[in-house]
C-alpha positions as CSV (number, residue, x, y, z in Angstrom):
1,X,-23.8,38.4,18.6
2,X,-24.6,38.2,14.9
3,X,-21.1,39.3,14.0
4,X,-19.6,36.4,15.9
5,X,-21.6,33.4,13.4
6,X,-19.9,34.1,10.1
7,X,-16.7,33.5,12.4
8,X,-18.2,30.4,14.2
9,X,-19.2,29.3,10.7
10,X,-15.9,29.9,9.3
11,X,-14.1,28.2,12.2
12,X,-16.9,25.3,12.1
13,X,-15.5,24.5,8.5
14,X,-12.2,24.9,8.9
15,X,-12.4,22.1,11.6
16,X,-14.1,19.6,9.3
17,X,-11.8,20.5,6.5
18,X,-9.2,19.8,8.9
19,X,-10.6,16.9,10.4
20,X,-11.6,15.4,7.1
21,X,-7.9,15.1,5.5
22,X,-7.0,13.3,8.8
23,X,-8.8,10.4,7.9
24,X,-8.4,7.2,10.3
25,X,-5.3,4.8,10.6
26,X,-5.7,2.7,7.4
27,X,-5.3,-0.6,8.5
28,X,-7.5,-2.2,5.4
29,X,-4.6,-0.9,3.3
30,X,-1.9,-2.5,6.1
31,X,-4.0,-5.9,5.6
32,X,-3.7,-5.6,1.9
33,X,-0.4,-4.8,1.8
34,X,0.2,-7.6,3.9
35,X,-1.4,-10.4,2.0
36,X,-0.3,-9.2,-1.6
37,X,3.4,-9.6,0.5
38,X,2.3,-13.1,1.3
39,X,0.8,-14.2,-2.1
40,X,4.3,-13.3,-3.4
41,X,6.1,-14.6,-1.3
42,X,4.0,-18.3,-1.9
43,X,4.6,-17.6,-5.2
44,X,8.4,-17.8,-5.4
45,X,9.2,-13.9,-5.3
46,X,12.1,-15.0,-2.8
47,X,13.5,-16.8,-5.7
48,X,13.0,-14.7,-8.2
49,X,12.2,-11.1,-7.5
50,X,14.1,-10.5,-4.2
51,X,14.4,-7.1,-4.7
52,X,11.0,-6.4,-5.5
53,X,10.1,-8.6,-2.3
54,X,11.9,-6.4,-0.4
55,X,11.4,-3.0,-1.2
56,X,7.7,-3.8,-0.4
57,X,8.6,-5.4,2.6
58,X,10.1,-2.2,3.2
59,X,7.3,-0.4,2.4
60,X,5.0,-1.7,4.9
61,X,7.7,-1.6,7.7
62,X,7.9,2.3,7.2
63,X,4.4,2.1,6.7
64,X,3.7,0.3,10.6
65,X,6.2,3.3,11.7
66,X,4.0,5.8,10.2
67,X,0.9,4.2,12.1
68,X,2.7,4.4,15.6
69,X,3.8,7.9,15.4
70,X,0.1,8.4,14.1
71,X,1.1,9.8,10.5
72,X,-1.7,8.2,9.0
73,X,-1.5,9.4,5.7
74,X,2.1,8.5,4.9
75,X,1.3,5.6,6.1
76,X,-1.5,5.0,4.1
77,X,0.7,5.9,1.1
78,X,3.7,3.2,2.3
79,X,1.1,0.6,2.7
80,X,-0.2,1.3,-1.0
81,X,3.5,1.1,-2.6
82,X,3.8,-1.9,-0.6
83,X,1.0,-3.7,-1.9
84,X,1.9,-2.2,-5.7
85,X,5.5,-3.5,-4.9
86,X,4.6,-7.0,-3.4
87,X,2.2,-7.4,-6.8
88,X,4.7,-6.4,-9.2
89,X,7.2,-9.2,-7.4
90,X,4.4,-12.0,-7.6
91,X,4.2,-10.9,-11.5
92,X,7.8,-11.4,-11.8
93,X,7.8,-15.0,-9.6
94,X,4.9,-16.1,-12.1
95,X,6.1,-15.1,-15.2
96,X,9.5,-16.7,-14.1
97,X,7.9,-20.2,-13.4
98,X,5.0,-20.1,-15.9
99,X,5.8,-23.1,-18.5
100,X,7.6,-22.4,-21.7
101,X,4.9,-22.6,-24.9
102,X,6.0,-25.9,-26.3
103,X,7.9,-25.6,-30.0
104,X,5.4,-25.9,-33.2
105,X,5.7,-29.2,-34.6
106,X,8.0,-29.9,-37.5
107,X,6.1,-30.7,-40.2
């Protein structure tokens, strides 16, 4: 019998090990992914960075898919690229329709 709990032990660990890197479906990062798509979008990425807009749209599509089929953490990872994408294209929508510094006055 005492030969049989370093195994149990061993087999206990690998379990939560396992179990542990198979963390839940991340639908915080989904949300986020989500709204940073929508805060771009309302600010003009459409116009102005519609390439950006769409890779992260992209990104969270592959990122639902990866939630279905239960791959959790490549989905995780899609909806983090997403929400990097859709933050970079709001940058891009601002900095296109941020006002121009007026010119210094001529003396």
């Amino acid at each position: 019998m005492r030969r049989h709990i370093p195994l149990l032990l061993l087999a206990a660990l690998l379990t939560v090990t396992a179990l542990g890197g198979c963390a839940g479906a991340p639908f915080q990062e989904m949300s986020d992914a989500r709204q940073a798509i929508r805060a771009a979008e309302r600010a003009g990425a459409a116009k102005y960075a519609p390439d950006t807009l769409d890779e992260a749209r992209r990104l969270v599509d592959r990122a639902r898919v990866g939630m279905q089929k239960g791959d959790y953490r490549q989905a995780r990872d899609d909806a983090g690229q997403a929400r990097e994408k859709a933050m970079e294209a709001r940058r891009l929508a601002e900095a296109a329709t941020a006002p121009s510094p007026a010119p210094p006055p001529t003396p």
